[in-house]
PAZAPA-4460 file (N, C-alpha, C; in steps of 0.05 Angstrom, whole numbers, plus 32768, in hexadecimal, padded with zeros to 4 digits):
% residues 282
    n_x    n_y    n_z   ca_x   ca_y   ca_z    c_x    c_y    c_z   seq   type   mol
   80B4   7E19   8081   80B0   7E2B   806B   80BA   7E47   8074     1      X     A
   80D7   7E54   806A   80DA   7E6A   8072   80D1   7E7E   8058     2      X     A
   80C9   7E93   8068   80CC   7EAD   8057   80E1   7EBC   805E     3      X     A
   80FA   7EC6   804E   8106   7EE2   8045   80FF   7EF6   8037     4      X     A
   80EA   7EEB   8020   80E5   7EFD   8008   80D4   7F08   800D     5      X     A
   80C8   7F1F   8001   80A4   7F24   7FFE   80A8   7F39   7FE9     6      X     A
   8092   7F32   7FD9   8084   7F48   7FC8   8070   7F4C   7FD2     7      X     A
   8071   7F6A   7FD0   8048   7F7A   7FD2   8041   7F7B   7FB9     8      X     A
   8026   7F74   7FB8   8024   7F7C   7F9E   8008   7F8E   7F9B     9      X     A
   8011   7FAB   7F97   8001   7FCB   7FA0   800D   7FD8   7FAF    10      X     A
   800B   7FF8   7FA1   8023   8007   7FB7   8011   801A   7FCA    11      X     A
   7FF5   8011   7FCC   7FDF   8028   7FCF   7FE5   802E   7FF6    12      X     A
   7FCE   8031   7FFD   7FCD   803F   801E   7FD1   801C   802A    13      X     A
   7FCC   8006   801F   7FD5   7FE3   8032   7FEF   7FDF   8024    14      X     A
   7FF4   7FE5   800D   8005   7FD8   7FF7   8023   7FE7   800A    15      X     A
   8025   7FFE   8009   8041   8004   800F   803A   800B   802D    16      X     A
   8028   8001   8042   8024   8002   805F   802D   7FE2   8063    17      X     A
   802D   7FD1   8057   8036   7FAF   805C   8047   7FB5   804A    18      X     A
   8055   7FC5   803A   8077   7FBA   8039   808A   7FCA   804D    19      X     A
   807D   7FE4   804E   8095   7FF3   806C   808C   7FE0   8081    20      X     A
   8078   7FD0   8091   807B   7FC7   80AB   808C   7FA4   80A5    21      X     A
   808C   7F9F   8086   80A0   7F84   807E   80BA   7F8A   8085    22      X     A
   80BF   7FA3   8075   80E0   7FAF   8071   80E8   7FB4   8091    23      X     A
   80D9   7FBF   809D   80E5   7FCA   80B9   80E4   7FAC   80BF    24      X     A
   80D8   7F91   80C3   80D9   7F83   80D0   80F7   7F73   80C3    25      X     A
   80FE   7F77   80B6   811F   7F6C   80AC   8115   7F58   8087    26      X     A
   8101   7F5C   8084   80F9   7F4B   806A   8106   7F5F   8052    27      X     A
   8114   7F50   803C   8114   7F5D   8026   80F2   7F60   8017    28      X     A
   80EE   7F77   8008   80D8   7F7B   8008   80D4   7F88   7FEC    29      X     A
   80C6   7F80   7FD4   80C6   7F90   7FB6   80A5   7F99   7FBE    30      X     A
   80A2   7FAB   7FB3   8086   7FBA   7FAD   8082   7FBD   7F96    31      X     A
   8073   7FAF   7F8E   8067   7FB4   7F6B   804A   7FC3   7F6C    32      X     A
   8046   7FCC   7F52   8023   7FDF   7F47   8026   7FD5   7F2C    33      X     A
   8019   7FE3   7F1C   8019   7FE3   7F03   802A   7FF4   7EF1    34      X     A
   8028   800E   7F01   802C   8027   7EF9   8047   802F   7F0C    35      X     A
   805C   8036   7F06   8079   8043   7F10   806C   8063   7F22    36      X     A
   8057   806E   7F18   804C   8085   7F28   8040   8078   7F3F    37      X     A
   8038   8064   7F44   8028   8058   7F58   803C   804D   7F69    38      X     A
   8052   8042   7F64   806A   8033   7F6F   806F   8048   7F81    39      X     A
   8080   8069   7F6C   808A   8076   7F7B   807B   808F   7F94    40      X     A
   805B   8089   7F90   8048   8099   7F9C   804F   8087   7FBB    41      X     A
   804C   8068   7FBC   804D   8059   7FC9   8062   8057   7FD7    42      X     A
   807B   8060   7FD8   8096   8058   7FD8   809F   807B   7FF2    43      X     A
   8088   808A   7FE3   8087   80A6   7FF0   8087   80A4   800D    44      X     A
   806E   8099   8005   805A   8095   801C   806D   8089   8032    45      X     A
   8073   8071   802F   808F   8061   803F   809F   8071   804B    46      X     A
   80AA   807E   803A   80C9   808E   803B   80BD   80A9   805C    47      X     A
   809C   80B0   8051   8093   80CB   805F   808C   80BD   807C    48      X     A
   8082   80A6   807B   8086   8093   8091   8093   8085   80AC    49      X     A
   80A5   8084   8099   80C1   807F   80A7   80CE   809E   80BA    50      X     A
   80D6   80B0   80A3   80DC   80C7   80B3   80CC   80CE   80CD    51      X     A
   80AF   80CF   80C5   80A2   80DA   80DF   80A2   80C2   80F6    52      X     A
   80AB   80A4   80F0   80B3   8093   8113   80CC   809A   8118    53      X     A
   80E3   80AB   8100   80F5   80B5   8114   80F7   80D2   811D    54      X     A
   80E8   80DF   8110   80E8   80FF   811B   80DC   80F2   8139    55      X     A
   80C4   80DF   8136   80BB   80D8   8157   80CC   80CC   816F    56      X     A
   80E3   80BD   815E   80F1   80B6   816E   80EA   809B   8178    57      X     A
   80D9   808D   8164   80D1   8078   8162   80EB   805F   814F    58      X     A
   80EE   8067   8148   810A   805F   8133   8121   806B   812B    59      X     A
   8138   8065   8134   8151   806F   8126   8153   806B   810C    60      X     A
   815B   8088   80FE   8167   808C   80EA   8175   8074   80D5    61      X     A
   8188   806F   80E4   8193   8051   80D6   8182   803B   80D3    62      X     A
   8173   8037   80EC   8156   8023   80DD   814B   8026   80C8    63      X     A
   8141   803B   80C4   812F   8046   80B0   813D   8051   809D    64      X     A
   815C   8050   809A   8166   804E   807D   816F   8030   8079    65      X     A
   816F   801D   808A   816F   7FFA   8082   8154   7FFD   8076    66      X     A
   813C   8003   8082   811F   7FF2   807F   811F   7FF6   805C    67      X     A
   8129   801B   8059   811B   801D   8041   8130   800C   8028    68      X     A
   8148   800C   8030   815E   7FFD   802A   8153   7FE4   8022    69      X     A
   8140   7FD4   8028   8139   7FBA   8024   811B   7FBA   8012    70      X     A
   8119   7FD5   8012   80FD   7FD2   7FF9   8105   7FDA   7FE4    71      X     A
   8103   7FC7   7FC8   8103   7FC7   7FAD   80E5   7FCC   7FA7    72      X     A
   80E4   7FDC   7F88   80D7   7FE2   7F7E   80D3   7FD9   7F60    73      X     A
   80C3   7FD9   7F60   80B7   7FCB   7F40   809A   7FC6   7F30    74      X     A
   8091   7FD7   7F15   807D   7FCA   7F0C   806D   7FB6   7EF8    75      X     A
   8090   7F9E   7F04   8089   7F84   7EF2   8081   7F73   7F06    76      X     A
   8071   7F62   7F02   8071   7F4C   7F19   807B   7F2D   7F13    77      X     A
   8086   7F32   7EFC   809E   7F1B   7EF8   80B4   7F1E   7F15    78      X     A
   80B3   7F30   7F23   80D4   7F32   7F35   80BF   7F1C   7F53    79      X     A
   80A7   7F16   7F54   80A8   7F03   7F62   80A6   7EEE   7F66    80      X     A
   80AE   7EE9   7F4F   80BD   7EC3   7F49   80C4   7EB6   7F66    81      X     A
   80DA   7EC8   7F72   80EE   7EB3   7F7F   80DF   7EC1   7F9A    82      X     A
   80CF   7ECD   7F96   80C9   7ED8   7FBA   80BA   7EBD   7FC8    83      X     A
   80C0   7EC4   7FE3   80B2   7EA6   7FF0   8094   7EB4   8000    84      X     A
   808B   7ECD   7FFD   8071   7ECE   7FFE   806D   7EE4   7FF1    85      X     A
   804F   7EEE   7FE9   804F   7EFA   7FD8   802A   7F09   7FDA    86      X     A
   8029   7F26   7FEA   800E   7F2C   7FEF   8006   7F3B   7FE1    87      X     A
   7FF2   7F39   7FD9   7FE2   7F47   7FCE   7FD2   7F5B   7FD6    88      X     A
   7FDA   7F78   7FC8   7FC7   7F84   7FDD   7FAF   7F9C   7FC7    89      X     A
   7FA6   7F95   7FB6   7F9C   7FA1   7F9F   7F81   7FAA   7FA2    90      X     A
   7F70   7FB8   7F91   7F51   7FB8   7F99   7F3F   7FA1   7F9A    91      X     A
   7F28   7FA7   7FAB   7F1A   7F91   7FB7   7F07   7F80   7F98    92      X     A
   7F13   7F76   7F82   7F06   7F75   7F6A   7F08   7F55   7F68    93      X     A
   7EF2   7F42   7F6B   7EFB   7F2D   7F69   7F09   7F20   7F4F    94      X     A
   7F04   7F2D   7F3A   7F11   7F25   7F21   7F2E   7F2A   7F1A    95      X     A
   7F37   7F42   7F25   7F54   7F43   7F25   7F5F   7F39   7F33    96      X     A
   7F54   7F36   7F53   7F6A   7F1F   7F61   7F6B   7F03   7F56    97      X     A
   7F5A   7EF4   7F51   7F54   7EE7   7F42   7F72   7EE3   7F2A    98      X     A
   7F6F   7EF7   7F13   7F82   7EF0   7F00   7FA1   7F01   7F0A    99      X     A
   7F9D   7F0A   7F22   7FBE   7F0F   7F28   7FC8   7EF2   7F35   100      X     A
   7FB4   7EE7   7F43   7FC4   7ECD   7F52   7FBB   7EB5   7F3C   101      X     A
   7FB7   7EB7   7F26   7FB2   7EA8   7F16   7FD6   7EAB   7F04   102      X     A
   7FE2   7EC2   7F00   7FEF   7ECE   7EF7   800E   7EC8   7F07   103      X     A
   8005   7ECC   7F2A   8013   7ECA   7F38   801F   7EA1   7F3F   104      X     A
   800D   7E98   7F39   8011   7E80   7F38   8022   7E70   7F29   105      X     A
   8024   7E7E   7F14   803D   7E74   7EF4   804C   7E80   7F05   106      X     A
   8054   7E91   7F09   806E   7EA7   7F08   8079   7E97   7F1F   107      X     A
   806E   7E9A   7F32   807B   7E90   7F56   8086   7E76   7F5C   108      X     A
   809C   7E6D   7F64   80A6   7E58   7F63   808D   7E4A   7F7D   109      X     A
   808E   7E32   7F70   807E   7E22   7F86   8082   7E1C   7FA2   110      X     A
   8091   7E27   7FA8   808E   7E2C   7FCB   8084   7E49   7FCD   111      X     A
   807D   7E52   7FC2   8074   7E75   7FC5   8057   7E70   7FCE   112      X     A
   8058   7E7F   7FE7   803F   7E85   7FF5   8033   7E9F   7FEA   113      X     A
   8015   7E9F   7FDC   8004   7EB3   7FD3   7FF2   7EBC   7FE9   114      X     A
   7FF5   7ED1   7FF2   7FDE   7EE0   8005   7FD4   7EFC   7FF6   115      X     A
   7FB9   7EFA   8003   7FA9   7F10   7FFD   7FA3   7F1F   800C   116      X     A
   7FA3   7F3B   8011   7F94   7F4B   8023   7F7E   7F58   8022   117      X     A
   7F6B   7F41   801A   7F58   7F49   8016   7F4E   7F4B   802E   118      X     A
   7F39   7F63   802B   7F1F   7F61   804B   7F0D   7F5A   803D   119      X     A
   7F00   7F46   802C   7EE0   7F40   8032   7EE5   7F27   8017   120      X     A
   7EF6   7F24   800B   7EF6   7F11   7FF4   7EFF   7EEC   7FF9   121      X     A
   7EED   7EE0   7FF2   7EF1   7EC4   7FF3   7F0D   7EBB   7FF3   122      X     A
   7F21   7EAC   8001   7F31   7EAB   8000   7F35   7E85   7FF9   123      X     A
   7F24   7E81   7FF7   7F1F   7E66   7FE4   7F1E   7E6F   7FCB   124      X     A
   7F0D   7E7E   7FBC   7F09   7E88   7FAB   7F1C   7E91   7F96   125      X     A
   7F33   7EA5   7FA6   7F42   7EA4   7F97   7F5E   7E92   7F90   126      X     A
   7F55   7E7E   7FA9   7F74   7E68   7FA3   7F62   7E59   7F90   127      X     A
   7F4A   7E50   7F91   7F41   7E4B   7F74   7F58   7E48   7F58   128      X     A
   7F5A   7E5D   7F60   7F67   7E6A   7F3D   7F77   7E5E   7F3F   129      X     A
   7F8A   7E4F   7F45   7FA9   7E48   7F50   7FA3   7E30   7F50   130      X     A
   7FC3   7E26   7F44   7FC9   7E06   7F52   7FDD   7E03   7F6F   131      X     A
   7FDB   7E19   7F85   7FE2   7E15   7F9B   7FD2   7E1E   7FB4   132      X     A
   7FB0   7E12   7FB1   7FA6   7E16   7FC2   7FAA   7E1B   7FE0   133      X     A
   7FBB   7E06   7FE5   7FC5   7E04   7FF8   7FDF   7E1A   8003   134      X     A
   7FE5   7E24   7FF3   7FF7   7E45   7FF7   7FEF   7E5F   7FF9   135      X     A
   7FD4   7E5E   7FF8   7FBD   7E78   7FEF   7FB2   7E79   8010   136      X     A
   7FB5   7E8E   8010   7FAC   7E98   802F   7FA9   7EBA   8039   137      X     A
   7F94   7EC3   8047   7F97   7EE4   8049   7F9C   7EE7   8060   138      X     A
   7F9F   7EFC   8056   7FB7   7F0D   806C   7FA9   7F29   8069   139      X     A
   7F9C   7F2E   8084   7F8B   7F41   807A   7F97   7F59   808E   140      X     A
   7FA4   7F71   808D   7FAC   7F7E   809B   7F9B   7F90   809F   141      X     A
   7F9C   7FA2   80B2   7F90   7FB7   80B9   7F96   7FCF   80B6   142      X     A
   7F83   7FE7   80AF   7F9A   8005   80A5   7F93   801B   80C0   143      X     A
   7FA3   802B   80BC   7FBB   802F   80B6   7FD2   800B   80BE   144      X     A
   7FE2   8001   80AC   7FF4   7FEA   80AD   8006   7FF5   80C4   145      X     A
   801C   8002   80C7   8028   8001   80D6   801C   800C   80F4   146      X     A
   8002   8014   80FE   7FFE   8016   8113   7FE7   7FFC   8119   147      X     A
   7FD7   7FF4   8108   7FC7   7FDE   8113   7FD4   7FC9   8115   148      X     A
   7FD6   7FBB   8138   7FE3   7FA4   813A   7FD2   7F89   812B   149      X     A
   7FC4   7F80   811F   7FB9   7F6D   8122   7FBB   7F66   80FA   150      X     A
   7FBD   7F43   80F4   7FC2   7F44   80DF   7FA3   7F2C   80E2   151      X     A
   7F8E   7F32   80D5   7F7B   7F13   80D7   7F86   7F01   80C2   152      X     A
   7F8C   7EEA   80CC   7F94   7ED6   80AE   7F7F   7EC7   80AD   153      X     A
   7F71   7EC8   8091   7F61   7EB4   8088   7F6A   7E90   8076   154      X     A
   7F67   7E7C   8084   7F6A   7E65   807C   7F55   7E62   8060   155      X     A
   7F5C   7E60   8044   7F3F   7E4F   8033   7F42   7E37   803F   156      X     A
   7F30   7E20   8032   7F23   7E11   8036   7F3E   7DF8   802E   157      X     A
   7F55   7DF9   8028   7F65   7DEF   8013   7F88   7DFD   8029   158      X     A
   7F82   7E0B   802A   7FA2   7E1B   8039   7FAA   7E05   8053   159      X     A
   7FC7   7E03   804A   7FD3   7DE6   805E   7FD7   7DFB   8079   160      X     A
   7FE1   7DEC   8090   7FEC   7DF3   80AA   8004   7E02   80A4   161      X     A
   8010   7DF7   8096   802C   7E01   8096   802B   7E1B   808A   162      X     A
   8015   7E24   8075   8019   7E3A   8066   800D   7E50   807E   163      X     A
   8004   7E4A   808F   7FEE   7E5B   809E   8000   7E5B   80BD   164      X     A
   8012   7E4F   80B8   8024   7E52   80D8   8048   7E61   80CB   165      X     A
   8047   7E68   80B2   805C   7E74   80A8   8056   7E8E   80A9   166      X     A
   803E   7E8A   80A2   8031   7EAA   8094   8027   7EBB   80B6   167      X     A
   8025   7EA7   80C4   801B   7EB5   80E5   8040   7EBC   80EF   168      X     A
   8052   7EB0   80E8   806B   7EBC   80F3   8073   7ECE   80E5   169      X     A
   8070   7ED1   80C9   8074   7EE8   80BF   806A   7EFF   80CB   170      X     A
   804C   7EFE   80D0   803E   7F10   80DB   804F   7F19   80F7   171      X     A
   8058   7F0B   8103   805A   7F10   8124   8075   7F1D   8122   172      X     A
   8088   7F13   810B   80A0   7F1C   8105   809C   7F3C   8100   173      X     A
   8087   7F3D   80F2   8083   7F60   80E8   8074   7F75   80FD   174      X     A
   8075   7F61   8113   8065   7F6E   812F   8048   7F6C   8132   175      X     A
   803D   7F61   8121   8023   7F5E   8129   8016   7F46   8132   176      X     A
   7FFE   7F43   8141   7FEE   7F30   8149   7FE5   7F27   8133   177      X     A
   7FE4   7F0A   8136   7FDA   7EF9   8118   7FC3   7EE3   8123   178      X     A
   7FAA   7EE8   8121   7F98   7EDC   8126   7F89   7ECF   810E   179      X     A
   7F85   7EB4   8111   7F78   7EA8   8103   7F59   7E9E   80FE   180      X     A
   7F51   7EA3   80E9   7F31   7E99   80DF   7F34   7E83   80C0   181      X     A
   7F18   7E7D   80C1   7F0E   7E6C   80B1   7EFF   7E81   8095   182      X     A
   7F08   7E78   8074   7EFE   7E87   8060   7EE1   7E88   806A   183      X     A
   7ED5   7EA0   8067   7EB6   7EA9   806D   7EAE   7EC4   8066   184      X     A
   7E9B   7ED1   805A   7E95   7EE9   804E   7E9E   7EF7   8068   185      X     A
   7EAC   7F14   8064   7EB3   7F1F   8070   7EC3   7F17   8088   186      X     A
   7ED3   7EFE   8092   7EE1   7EF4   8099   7ECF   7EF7   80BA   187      X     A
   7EE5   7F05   80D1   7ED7   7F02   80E7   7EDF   7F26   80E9   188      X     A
   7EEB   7F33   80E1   7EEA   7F4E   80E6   7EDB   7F5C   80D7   189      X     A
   7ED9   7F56   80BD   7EC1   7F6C   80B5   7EA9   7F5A   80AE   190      X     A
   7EA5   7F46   80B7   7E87   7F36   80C1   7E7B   7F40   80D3   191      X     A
   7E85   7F4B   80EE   7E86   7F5A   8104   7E7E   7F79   80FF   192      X     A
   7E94   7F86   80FC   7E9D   7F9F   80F8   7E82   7FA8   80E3   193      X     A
   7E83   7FA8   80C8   7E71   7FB1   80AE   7E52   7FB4   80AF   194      X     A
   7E4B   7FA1   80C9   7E2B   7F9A   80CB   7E28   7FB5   80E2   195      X     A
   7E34   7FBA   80F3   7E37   7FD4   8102   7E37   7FE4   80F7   196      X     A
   7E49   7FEB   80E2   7E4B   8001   80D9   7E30   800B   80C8   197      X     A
   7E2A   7FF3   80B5   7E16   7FF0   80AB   7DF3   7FFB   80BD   198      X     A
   7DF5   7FF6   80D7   7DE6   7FF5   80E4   7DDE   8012   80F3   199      X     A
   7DF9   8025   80F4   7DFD   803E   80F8   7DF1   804E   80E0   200      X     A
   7DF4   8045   80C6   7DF0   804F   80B5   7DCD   8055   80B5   201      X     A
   7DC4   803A   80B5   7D9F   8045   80BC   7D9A   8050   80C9   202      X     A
   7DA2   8050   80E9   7D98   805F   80FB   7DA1   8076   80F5   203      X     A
   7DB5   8087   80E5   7DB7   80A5   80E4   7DA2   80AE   80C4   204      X     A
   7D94   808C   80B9   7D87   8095   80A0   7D6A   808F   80B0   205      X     A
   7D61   8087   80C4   7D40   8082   80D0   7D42   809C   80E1   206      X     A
   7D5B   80AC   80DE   7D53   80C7   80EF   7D56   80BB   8114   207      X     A
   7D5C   80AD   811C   7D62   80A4   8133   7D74   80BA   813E   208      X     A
   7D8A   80BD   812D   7DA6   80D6   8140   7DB4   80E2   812B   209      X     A
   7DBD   80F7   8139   7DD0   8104   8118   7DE7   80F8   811A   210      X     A
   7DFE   80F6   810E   7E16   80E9   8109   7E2C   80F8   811C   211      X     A
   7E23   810B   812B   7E38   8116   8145   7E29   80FB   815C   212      X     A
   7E0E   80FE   8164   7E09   80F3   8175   7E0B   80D1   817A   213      X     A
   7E0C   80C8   815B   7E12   80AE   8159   7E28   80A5   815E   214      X     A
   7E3F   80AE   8156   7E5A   80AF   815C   7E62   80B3   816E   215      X     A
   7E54   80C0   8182   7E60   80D4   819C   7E51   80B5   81B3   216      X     A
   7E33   80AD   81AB   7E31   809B   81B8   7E3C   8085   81B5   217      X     A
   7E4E   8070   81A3   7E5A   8062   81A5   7E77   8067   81B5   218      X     A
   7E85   807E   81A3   7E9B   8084   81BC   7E9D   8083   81D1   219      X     A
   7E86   8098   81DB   7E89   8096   81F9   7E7F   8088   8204   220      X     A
   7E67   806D   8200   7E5C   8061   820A   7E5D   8044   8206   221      X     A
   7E74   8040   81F0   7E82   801F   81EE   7E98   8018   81EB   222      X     A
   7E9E   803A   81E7   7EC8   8040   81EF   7ED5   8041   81DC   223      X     A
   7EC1   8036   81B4   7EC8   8041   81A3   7EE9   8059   81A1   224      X     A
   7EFB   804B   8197   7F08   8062   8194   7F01   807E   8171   225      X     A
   7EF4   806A   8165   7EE1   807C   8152   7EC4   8074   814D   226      X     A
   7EB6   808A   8143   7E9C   807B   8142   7E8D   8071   812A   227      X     A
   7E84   8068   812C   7E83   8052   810A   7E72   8068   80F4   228      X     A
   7E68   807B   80F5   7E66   8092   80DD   7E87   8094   80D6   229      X     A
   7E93   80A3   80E6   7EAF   80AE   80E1   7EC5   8095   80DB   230      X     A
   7EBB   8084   80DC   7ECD   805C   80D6   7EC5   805F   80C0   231      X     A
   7EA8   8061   80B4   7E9F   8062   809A   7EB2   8069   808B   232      X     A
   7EAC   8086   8095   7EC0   809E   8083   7EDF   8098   807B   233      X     A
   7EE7   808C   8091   7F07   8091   808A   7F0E   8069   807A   234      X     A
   7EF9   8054   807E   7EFF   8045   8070   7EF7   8041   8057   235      X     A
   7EDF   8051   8053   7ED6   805D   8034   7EBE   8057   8035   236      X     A
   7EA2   805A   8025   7E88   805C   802E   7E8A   8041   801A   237      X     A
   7E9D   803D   8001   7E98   8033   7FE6   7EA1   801C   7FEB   238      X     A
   7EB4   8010   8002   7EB8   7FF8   8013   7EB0   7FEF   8023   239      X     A
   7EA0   7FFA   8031   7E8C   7FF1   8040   7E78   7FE1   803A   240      X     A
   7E66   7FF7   801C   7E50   7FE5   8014   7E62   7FCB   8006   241      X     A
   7E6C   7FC7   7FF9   7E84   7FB9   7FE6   7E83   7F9D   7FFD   242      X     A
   7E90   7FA4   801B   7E95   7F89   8025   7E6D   7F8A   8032   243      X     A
   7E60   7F97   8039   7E43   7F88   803A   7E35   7F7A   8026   244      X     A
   7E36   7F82   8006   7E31   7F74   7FFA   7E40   7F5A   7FF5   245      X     A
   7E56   7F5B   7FFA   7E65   7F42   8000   7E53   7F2B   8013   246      X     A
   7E4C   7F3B   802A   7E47   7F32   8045   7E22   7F26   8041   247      X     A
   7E11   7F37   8030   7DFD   7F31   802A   7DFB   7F1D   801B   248      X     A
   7E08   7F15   8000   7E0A   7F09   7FEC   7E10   7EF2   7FF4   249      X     A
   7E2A   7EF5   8002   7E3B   7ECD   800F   7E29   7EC7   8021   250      X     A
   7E21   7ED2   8037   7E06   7EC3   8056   7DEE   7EC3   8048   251      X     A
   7DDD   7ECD   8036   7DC7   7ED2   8028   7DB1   7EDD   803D   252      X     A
   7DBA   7EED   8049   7DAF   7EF1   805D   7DA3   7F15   805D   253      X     A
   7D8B   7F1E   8060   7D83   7F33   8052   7D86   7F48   8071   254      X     A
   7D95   7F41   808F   7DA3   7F50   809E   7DB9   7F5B   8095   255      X     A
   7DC9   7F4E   807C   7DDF   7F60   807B   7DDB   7F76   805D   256      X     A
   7DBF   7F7D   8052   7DB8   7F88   8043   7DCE   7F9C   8044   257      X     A
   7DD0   7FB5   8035   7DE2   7FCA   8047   7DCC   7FE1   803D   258      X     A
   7DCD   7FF4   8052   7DC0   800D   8056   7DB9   801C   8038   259      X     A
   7D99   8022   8036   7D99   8033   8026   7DA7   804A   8025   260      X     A
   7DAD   8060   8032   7DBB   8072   8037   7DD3   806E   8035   261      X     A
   7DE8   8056   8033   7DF7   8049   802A   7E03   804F   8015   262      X     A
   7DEE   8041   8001   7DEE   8037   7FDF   7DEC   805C   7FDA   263      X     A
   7DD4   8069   7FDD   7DD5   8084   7FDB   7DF0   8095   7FCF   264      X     A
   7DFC   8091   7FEE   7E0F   80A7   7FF3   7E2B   809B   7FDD   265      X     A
   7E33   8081   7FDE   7E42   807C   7FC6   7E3A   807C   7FB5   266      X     A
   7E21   8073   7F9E   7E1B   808A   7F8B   7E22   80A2   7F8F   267      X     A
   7E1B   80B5   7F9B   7E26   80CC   7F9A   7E39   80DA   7F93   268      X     A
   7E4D   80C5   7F9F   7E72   80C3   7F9B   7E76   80CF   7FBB   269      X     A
   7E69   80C8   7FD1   7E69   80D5   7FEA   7E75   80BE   7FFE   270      X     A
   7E9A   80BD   7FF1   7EA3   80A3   7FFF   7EB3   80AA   8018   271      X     A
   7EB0   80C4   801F   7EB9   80C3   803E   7ED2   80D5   8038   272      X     A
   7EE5   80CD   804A   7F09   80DF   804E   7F18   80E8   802D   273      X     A
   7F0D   80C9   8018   7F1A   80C7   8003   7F10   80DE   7FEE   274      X     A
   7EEB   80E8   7FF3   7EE6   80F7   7FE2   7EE4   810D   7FEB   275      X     A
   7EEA   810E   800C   7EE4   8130   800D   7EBE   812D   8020   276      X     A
   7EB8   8118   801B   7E9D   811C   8028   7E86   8106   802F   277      X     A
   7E82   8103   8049   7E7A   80F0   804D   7E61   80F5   8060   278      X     A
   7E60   80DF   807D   7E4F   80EA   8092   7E60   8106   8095   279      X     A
   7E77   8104   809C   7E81   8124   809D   7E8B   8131   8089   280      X     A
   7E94   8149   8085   7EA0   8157   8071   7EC1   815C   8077   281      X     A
   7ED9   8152   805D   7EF5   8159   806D   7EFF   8169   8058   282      X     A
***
């Protein structure tokens, strides 16, 4: 099963971060949204991207007029008919992924591999919707995309070998490590990761430490390169609770409750880097 093609489909902070690390890797690459403002917001972002690995001297010039050279733009998603994979990278809403790969299923010729990048969504669940279970697989990248090496791929319950050893060379092709898990709430990185963070969150709400000292003790004392208040912040307070209730709901398990102080502060609208205010203020 080769891939040449790929559509993204979302031009947001994953959406156009997995099509510049596709394009640089030699893939032709379309980016679709809904909205032509969202395409070209997305397309920015790329373009502002690219310049700064060659002002670094990380990339020649001529590379990085091929890479962008190979990304098309578009906000129909009829143009990925003929692509041979096709990720998804949209909000964490189970009902829309749902009827895009429900959507995406008519449209895509039947060798088209559907991936999701989702971090916390059933990936059984949504090949559900589909009559190519067995082509439905996530691909869950990490942000910032072009500096985090690691891509987790999640297998559903239904996804063949072959779709899950195409989709791991793709990955390795675009430079990253491609490690494999089994569909499970919160997969194996933010099954891990979320309950910590989660866990930081009480102790700075039982008055245990303020959010310098909490932070400052994981850094310096487990090598943390950030500390999970300030992880909060910059991956959003409103995704966090989002994949614990995920995490509570699928294990039924009342350890992955998520923090009062939590639920609080998103009420609030207190989602961290995105609103301006979080454990810290930016």
């Amino acid at each position: 099963m080769s891939i040449n093609t790929i559509a993204v489909l979302g031009a947001g902070q994953m959406g156009n971060g997995i099509t510049q690390v596709a394009a640089c890797a030699g893939y032709n690459v379309t980016m679709i949204d809904i909205q032509q403002e969202y395409v070209d917001r997305g397309i920015a972002a790329i373009e502002k991207s690219l310049a700064k690995l060659v002002s670094k001297e990380r990339m020649t010039q001529e590379d990085a007029d091929a890479s962008r050279a190979r990304i098309s733009l578009s906000i129909d998603r009829s143009v990925c008919a003929d692509c041979d994979l096709v990720i998804e990278a949209v909000p964490e809403i189970l009902d829309l992924k749902v009827s895009i790969f429900q959507e995406l299923d008519d449209i895509c010729k039947p060798e088209t591999i559907l991936a999701s990048n989702t971090s916390s969504i059933s990936i059984s669940t949504i090949a559900d919707a589909t009559n190519r279970p067995d082509k439905v697989i996530g691909m869950h990248f990490m942000n910032p995309v072009p500096i985090m090496k690691l891509v987790e791929i999640i297998n559903g319950k239904e996804t063949s070998e072959q779709t899950n050893t195409a989709v791991i060379q793709a990955s390795e092709k675009m430079g990253k490590t491609a490690l494999s898990c089994n569909d499970s709430p919160g997969f194996v990185s933010n099954r891990i990761l979320c309950p910590m963070l989660n866990e930081a969150i009480l102790t700075l709400q039982e008055g245990v430490a303020q959010p310098d000292a909490i932070d400052g003790i994981m850094k310096l004392g487990m090598n943390h390169p950030i500390g999970p208040l300030a992880l909060c912040d910059l991956i959003g307070l409103d995704t966090v609770l989002h994949i614990m209730n995920v995490l509570h709901e699928g294990m039924g398990d009342d350890k992955y409750a998520p923090a009062p102080l939590l639920i609080q502060m998103v009420e609030e609208g207190k989602l961290g880097r995105k609103s301006g205010q979080g454990f810290y203020s930016y």
